[in-house]
C-alpha positions in Angstrom: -32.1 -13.4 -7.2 -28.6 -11.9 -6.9 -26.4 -12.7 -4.3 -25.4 -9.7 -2.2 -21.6 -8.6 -1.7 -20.5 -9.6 1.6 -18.3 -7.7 4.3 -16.0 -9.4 6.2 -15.0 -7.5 9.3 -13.1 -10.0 11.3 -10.7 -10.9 8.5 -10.2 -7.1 8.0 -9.5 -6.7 11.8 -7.1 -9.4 11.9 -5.1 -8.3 8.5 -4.8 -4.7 10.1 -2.5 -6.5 12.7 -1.0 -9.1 10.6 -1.0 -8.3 7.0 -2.3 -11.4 5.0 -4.2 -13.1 7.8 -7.4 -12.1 6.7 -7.0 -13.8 3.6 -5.7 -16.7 5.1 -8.8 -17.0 7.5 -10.9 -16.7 3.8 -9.5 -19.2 2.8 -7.0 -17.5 0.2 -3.8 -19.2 1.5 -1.8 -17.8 -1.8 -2.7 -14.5 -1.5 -2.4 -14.2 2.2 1.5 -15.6 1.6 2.1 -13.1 -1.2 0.5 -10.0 0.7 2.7 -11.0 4.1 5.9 -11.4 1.8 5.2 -8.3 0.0 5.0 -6.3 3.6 8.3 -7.5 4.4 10.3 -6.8 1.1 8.3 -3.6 1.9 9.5 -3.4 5.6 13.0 -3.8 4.2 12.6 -0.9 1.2 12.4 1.6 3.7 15.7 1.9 4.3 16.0 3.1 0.6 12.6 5.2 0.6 10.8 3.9 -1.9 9.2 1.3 1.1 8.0 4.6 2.6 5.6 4.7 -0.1 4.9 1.1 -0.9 4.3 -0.2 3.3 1.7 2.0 3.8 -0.2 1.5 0.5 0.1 -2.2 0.6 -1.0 -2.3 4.1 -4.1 0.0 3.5 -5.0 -2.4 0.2 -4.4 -5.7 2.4 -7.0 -4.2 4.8 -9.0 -3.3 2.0 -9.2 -6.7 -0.2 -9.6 -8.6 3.4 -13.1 -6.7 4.0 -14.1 -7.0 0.1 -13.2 -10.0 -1.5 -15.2 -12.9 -1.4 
């Protein structure tokens, strides 16, 4: 029998506060570290405007890969 795709709600919940967590809580320590460094090189590109453009879509995909990823 194949294994069904599980949802993860709670590490989605707790990566739309702080990006990365949910991965942590999954148990994928390297990309939780990566995704939370990303958002604050992010953070900082604002000032320059490309960061309006890259915080948002990182922060939607964080979200995202928290809920899907195994």
């Amino acid at each position: 029998m194949a294994k069904e795709e599980q949802k993860h709600g709670i590490p989605a919940l707790l990566s739309f506060f702080i990006p990365g967590l949910g991965q942590l809580i999954k148990g994928e320590v390297g990309k939780g570290i990566l995704i939370f460094l990303g958002m604050v090189v992010s953070t900082f590109l604002i000032f320059i405007v490309i960061g309006l453009i890259t915080t948002p879509v990182l922060w939607v995909w964080n979200i995202y890969d928290a809920y899907n990823s195994n």
